[in-house]
C-alpha positions in Angstrom: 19.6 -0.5 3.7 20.1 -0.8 -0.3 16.9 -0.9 -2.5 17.4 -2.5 -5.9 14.0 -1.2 -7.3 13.2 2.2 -8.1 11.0 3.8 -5.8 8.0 6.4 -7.5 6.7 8.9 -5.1 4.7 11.8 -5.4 6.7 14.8 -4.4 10.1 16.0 -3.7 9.4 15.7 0.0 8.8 11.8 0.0 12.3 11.5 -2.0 13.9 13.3 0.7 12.1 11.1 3.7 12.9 7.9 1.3 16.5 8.4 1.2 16.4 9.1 4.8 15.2 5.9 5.9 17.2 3.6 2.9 19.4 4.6 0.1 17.6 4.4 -3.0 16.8 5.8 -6.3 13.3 7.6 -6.8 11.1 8.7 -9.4 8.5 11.6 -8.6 5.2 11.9 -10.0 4.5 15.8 -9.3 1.3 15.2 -7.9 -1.6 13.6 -9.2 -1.2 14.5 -13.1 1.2 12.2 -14.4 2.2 12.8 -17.5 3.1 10.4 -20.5 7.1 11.3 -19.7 6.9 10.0 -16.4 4.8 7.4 -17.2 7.9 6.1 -20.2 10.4 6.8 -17.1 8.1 4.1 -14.8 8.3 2.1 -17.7 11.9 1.9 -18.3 12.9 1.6 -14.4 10.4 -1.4 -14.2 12.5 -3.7 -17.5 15.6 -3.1 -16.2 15.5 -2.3 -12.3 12.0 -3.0 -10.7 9.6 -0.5 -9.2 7.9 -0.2 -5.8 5.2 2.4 -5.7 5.0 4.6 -2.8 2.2 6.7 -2.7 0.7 8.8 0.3 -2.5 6.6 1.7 -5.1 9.2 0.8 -7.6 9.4 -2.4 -4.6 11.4 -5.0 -2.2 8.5 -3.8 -4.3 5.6 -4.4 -5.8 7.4 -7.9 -1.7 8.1 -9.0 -1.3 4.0 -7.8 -3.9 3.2 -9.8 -2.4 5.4 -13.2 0.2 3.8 -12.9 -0.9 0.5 -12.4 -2.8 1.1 -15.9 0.2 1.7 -17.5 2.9 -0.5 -15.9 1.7 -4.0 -14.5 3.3 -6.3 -12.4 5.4 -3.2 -9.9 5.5 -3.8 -6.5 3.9 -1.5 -4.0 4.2 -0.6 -0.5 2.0 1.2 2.0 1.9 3.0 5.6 -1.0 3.3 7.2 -2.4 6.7 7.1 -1.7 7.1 11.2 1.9 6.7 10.3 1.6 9.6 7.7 0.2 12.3 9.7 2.1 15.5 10.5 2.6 16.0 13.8 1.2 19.4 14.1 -0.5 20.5 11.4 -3.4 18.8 8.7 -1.3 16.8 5.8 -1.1 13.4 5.3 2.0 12.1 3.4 5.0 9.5 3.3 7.0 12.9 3.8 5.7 12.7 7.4 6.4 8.8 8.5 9.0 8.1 10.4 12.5 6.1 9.3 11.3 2.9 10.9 7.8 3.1 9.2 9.3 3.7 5.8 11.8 0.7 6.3 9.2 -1.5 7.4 6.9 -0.9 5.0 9.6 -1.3 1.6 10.7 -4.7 3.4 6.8 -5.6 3.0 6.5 -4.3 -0.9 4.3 -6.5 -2.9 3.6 -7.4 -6.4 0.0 -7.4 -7.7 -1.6 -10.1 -9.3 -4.7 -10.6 -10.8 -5.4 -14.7 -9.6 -5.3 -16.3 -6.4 -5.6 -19.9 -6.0 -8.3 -20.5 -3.3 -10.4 -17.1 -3.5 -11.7 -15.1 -0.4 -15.1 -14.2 -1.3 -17.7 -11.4 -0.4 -19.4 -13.7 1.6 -16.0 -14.3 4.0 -15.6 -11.0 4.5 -19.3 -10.3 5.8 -18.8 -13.0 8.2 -15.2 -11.6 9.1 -17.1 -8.3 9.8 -15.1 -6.6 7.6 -18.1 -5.4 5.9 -21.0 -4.1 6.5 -21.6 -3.7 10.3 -20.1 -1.9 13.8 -16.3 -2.0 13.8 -15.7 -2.8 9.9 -13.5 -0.3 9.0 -11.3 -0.3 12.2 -11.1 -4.0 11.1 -10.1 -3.6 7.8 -7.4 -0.8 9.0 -5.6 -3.3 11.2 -6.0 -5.9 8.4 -4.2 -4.1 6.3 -1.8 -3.5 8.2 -1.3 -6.8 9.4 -1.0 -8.3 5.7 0.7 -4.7 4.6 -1.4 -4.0 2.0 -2.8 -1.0 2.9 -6.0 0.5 4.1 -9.3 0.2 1.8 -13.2 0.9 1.8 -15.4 -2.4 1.9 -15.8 -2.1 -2.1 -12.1 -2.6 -2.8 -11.2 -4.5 -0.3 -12.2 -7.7 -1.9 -10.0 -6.5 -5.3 -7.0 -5.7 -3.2 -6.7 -9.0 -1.5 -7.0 -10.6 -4.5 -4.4 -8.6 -6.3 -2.2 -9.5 -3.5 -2.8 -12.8 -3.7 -3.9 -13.4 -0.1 -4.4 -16.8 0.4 -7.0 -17.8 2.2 -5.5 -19.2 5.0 -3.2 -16.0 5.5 -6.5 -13.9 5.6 -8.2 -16.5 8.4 -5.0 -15.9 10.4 -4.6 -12.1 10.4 -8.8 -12.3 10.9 -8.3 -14.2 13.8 -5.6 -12.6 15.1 -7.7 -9.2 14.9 -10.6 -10.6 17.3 -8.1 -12.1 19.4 -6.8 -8.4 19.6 -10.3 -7.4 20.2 -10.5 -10.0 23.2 -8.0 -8.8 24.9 -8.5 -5.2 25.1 
């Protein structure tokens, strides 16, 4: 599997597990601190190739995400649930540690991030989907991001990063729906 877009990753470690799983080109962050030069390199891959962002799903990936967010709008980002990024034996969480299908699976899903949606979810929809704010909320909101593979987030950002998605309303009553339908049958 080809990838047009130039994947950024934090480490040497998720290039090698990336170019397991497709054959692609990569851009590494070196951590959390980065720098105006990698920034300019994010900059450049984005005008003339595309970019998917593909950062561990922990608090230094998403704050990396959001750097380079800051700097470069409109890349596209994919995410693995942090389940899929555990290591097997040992405490780390990393795309270094998801398996081939994961990583394939969650590049095919890459979004872009926009700031509008046409029909907007509000606060008030995601209190009544019990995504908020009760029993079971956050084991909700970890299967809704993975149904609409957009990641896991707290109930604060949860209502930004739908609407940076541009989850339509209807597509977020349908992965709702099929969450309690899940919770039915178990």
């Amino acid at each position: 599997m080809k990838i047009q877009e130039i994947i950024v990753v934090e480490g040497k470690d998720d290039t090698t597990a990336i170019k397991r799983a497709v054959d692609a080109d990569t851009i590494e962050t070196n951590g959390s601190a980065v720098n105006a030069e990698t920034i300019e390199k994010i900059k450049r891959a984005q005008q003339t190739r595309g970019v998917i962002i593909f950062t561990d799903p922990d608090y230094p990936g998403q704050r990396i995400r959001q750097m380079i967010v800051d700097h470069v709008p409109d890349c596209k980002h994919a995410f693995i649930p942090k389940e899929d990024a555990l290591h097997k034996r040992r405490k780390g969480v990393g795309v270094e540690h998801a398996t081939i299908d994961v990583i394939r699976k969650a590049l095919l899903h890459a979004h872009i991030m926009k700031a509008e949606v046409e029909e907007e979810i509000t606060q008030e929809d995601l209190l009544v989907a019990g995504l908020v704010g009760g029993p079971g909320a956050k084991e909700r909101r970890e299967k809704l991001g993975k149904l609409l593979s957009i990641g896991y987030t707290n109930g604060k950002q949860l209502h930004k990063r739908l609407m940076m998605f541009q989850i339509s309303k209807l597509e977020f009553s349908k992965a709702v729906a099929d969450i309690y339908q899940e919770e039915i049958d178990e």
